[in-house]
C-alpha positions, -999 to +999 in steps of 0.1 A: +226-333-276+217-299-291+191-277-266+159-271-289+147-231-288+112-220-296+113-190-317+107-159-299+070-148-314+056-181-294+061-159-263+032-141-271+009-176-270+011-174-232-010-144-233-034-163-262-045-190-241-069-174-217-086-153-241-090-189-264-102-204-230-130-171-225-134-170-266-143-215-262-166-204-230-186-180-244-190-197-281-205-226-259-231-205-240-242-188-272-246-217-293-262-238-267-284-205-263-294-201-300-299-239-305-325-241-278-340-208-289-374-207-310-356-197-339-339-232-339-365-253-332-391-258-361-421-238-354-437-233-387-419-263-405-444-274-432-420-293-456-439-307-492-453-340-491-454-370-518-495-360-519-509-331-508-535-346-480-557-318-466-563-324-428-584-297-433-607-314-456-607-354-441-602-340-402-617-312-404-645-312-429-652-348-431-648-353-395-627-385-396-611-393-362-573-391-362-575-431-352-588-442-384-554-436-400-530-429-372-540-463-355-517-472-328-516-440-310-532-455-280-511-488-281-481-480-292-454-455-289-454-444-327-484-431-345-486-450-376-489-432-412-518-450-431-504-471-457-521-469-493-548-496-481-563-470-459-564-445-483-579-464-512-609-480-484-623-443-495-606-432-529-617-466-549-650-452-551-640-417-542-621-390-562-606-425-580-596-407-611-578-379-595-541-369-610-531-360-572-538-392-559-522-415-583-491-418-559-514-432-535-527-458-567-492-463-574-483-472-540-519-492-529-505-513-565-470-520-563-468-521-521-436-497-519-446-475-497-452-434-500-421-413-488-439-393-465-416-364-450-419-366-413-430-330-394-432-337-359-392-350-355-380-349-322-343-358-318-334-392-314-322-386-279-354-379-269-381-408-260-415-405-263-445-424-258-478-415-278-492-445-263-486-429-229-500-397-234-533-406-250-542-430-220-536-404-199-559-374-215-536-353-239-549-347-267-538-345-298-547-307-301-519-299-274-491-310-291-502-308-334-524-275-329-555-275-346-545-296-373-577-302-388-579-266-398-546-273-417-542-276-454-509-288-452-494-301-416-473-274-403-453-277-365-474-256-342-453-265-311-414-261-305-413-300-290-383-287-266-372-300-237-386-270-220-421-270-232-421-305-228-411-303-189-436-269-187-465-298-192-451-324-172-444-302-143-488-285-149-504-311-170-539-300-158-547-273-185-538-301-209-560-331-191-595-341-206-616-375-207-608-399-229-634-398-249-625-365-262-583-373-270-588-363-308-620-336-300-599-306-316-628-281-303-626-295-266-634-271-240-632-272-203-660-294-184-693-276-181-714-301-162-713-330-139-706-356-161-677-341-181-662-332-144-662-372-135-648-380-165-618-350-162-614-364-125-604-394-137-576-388-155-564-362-136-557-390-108-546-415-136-521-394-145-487-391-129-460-372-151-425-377-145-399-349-145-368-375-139-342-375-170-346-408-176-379-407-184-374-390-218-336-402-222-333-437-218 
């Protein structure tokens, strides 16, 4: 049986294979850099909705507590969007003519639901609880920003791991009573009562730091 030869040029692959090796290495650290970099991770991301719902306006203005549409924050990991129902409790008497609200008619008639474009999308490797987090005295302000000044919903926060573990590892700037969870202009406890209350769930809460906690 006949000896099989490489041809000569694949010589010079011996000498290609460590500098692939250092050329794979460093590719990894810089795109493992770059993805958890700021740039990557959707500060600012304000994508156009099916209606163009001022928080500004019903959160702000109005004064409507996040509850009243986002229902099951304290019960449930997800915070519901309002279906049309909720909506239309208002715009029936309200506004019930308007052009920019007759996807909300459309929807509140038929039952097929609005495409709402989702803002606040962490990976799907990542777990988390709203549920947990409003029993426990974050408010809504640390993680959405002062959405009730906002026209349209924009990401004020990068959701990473790291800013996620910089909370779990101090979570006391972030604490306050429960009564104030969606209190957007919450400040620091100024008398007895407000301390109590802050006391409270400071013990109550306990955040975790483990892996599992987050990816499960």
């Amino acid at each position: 049986m006949a000896a099989f030869h490489f041809p000569r040029w694949t010589n010079h692959l011996f000498y290609l294979i460590p500098a692939g090796a250092v050329g794979g290495a460093v590719y990894a650290v810089v795109l493992v850099w770059f993805g958890f970099s700021p740039k990557a991770l959707a500060v600012g991301y304000a994508p156009e909705q099916p209606v163009p719902f001022s928080h500004a306006l019903h959160a702000g203005q109005l004064g409507l507590d996040c509850r009243y549409c986002h229902n099951t924050v304290e019960s449930m990991a997800h915070a519901a969007v309002p279906p049309a129902a909720t909506c239309m409790n208002c715009h029936e008497k309200i506004h019930n003519d308007s052009p920019k609200l007759e996807p909300v008619r459309a929807s509140y008639t038929t039952g097929e639901p609005l495409k709402w474009v989702k803002v606040h999308d962490l990976a799907d490797y990542a777990y988390f609880d709203h549920s947990a987090h409003v029993n426990r005295g974050i408010g809504c302000v640390s993680c959405h920003g002062r959405i009730d000044q906002m026209e349209i919903v924009t990401q004020s926060q990068p959701l990473s791991m790291g800013w996620c573990l910089e909370c779990h590892r101090n979570p006391e700037p972030h604490l306050r009573p429960l009564s104030e969870i969606t209190n957007m202009t919450w400040t620091a406890p100024v008398d007895a009562a407000q301390t109590a209350g802050l006391a409270a769930v400071t013990e109550k809460a306990d955040p975790q730091e483990s892996c599992s906690t987050c990816h499960r």
